[in-house]
C-alpha positions in Angstrom: -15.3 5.8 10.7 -13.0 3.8 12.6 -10.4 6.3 14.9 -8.5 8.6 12.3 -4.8 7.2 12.1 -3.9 8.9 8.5 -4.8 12.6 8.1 -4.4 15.2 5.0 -5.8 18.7 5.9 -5.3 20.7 1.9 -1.6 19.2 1.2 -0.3 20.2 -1.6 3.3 19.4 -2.9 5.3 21.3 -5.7 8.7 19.9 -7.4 10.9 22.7 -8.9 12.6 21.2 -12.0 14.7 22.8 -14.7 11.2 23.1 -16.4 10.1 24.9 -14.2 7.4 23.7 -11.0 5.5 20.5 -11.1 2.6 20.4 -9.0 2.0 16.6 -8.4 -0.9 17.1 -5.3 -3.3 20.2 -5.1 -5.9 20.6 -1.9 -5.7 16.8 -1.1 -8.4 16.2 2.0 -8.6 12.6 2.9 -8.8 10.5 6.2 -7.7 7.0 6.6 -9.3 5.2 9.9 -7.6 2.7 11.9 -8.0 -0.9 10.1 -9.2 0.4 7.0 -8.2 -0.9 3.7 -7.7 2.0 1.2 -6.7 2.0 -2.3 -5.5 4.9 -4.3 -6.2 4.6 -8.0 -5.6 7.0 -11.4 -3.6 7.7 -14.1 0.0 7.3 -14.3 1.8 10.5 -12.9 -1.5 11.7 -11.1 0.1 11.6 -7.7 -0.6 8.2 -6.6 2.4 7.1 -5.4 4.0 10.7 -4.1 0.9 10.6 -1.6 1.9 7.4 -0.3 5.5 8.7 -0.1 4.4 11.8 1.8 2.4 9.8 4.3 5.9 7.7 4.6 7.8 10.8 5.3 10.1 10.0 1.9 8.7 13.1 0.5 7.9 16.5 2.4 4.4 18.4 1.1 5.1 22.0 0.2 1.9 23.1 1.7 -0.9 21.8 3.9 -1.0 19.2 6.7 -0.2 15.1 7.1 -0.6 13.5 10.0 0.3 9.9 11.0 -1.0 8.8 14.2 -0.7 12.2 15.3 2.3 12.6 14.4 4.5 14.1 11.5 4.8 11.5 8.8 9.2 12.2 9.5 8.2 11.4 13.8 6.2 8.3 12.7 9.0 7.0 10.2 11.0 7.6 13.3 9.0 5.7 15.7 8.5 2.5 13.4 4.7 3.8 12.8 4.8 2.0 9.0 5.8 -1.0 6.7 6.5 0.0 2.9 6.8 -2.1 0.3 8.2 -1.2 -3.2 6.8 -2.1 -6.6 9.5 -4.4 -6.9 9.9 -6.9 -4.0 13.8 -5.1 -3.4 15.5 -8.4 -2.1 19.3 -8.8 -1.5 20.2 -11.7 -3.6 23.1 -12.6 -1.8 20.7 -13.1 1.6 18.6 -16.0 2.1 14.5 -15.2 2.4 15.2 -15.2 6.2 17.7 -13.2 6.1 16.0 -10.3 4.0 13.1 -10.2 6.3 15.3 -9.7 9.4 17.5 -7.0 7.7 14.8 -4.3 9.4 15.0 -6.1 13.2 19.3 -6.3 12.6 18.9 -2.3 12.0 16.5 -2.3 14.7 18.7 -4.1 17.1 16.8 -7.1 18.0 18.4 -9.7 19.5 19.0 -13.2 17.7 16.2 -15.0 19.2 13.3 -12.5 18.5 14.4 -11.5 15.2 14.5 -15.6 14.6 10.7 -15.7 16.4 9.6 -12.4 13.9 11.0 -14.0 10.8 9.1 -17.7 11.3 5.8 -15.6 12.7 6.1 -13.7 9.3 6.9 -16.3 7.1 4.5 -18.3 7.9 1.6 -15.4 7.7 2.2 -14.9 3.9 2.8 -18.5 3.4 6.7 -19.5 2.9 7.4 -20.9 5.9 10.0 -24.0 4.7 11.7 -21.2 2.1 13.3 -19.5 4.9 17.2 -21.1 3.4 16.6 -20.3 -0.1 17.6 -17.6 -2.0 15.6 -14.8 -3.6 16.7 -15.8 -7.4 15.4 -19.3 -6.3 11.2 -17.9 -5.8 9.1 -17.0 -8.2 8.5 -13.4 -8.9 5.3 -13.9 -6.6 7.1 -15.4 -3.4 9.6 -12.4 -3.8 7.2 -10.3 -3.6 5.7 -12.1 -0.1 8.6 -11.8 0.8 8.6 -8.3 0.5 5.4 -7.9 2.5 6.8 -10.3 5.0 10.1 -7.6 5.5 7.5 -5.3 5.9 5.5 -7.0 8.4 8.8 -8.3 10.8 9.0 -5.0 13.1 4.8 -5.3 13.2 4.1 -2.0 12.3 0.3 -1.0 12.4 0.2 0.5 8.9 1.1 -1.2 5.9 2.2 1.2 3.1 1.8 -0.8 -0.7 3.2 0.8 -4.1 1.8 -1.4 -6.8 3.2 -4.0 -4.9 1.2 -7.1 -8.0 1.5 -4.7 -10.5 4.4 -6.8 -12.6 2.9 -9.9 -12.3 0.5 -12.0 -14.3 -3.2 -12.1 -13.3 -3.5 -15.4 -12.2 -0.5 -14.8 -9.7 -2.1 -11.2 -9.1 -5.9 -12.9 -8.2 -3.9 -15.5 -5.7 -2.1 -12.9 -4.1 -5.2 -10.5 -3.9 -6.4 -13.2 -1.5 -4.0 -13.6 0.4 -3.3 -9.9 1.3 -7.3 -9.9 2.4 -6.4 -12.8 4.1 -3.2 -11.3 6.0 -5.3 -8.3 6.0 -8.3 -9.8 8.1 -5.8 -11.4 10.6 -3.5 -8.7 11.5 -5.8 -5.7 11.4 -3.4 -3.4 10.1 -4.3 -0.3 8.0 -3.4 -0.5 4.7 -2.5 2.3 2.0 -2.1 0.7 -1.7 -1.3 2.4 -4.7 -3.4 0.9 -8.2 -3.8 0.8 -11.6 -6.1 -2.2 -11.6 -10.2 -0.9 -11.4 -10.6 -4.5 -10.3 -7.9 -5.1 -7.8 -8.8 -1.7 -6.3 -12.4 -2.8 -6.1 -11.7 -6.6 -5.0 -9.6 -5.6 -1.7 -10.4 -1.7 -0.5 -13.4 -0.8 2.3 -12.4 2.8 0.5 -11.4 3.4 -2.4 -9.6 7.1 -3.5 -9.6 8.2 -7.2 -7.3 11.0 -8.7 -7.0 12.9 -11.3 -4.3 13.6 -13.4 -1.6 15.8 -12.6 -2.2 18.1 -10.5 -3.1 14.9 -8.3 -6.3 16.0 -6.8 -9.4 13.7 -5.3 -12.1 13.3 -7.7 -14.0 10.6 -5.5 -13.8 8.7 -2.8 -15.9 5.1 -2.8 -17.1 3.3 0.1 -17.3 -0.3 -1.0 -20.9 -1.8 0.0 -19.1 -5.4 -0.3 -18.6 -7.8 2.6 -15.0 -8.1 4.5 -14.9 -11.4 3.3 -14.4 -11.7 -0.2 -14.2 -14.7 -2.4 -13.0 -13.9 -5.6 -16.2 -14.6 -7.7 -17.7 -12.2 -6.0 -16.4 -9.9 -9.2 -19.4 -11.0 -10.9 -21.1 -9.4 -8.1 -24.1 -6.9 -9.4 -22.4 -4.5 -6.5 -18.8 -5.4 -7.4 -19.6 -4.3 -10.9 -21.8 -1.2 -10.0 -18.5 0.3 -7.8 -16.2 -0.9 -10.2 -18.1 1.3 -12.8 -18.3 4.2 -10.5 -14.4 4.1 -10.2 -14.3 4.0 -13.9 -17.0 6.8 -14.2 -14.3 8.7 -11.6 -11.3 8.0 -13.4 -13.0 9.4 -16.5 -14.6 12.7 -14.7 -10.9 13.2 -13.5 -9.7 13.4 -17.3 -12.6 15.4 -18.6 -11.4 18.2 -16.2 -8.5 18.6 -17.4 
């Protein structure tokens, strides 16, 4: 494996609620190495998405260990280690496309002619340079969501953090974008964490992919794809493509069984 960059030593995380606790992660154990594309897949509520928050520092784990770059996931927040992006691509619709991707470099205090340099380097990576003057309302729900990724991209962060960021679109727009992100992925070598519910989209873009169970979110498997870096997208009808995608499915199954 590539040099550790993402590290979960038994992390467990708890919510009290007037119900009484829910425990949404049990004894998770996973490393994530440095350009590595991993997806996180399972059923709704199994913990998908609270992982990726944890590693963010937007939730704290009630027991066990995270790491990111050696760091506390609150110290890496901190230091700029990460770019998030939301299920839903989040734009203010009163800011041009340019000027939603260089809200994090204002914060940041950038001056005017590198956040302008950052935008147009960003923008053109994911493919809307020329829609840097229109408005978010104007882009289809696709384009938001590059735009999204593009936000996320600006301060160049070496980890990209993804909750379902396709997962409202249709597939067409989905398949196109899938590219893309492999794409973006191969040029900018950034380590990626992205949350799932697609077998195939989980299979189509991960070197790793992590299934859980249902709540508690524990590890059932964890799948390292056999399939090339570069991926067209008929290579679904792979005899290896379908082989892991039925091993995720065989996972995601084993996960409920247990129960």
């Amino acid at each position: 494996m590539n040099e550790p960059v993402i590290e979960a030593r038994d992390l467990n995380l708890t919510f009290e609620t007037n119900d009484g606790p829910v425990h949404a992660l049990k004894d998770v154990n996973l490393t994530i190495g440095k350009g590595d594309f991993v997806s996180f897949i399972g059923p709704s509520g199994c913990g998908k998405t609270t992982f990726l928050r944890v590693i963010a520092g937007l939730e704290e784990a009630t027991g066990g260990s995270v790491t990111v770059n050696g760091k506390s996931p609150d110290e890496a927040r901190r230091s700029r280690a990460y770019g998030y992006v939301f299920q839903a691509a989040g734009l203010y619709p009163w800011r041009t496309i340019a000027g939603n991707v260089k809200l994090p470099l204002e914060i940041m205090g950038f001056d005017r002619a590198e956040q302008a340099r950052r935008v147009q380097k960003v923008l053109d990576l994911v493919d809307l340079a020329g829609f840097e003057k229109k408005f978010p309302w104007q882009l289809s729900g696709g384009m938001q969501q590059r735009a999204s990724i593009a936000r996320a991209l600006a301060f160049d962060a070496d980890i990209l953090l993804m909750d379902e960021p396709f997962g409202a679109l249709d597939e067409i727009v989905r398949d196109h974008l899938n590219e893309q992100l492999l794409e973006l992925w191969a040029r900018t070598e950034k380590t990626i964490g992205f949350v799932t519910h697609s077998i195939p989209e989980a299979v189509y873009l991960s070197t790793r992919i992590v299934v859980m169970s249902p709540r508690p979110g524990r590890i059932t498997d964890v799948i390292e794809s056999p399939l090339p870096r570069e991926r067209p997208l008929d290579i679904r009808d792979s005899k290896e493509f379908i082989e892991v995608a039925h091993r995720v499915r065989e996972g995601l199954r084993a996960g409920h069984d247990d129960e």
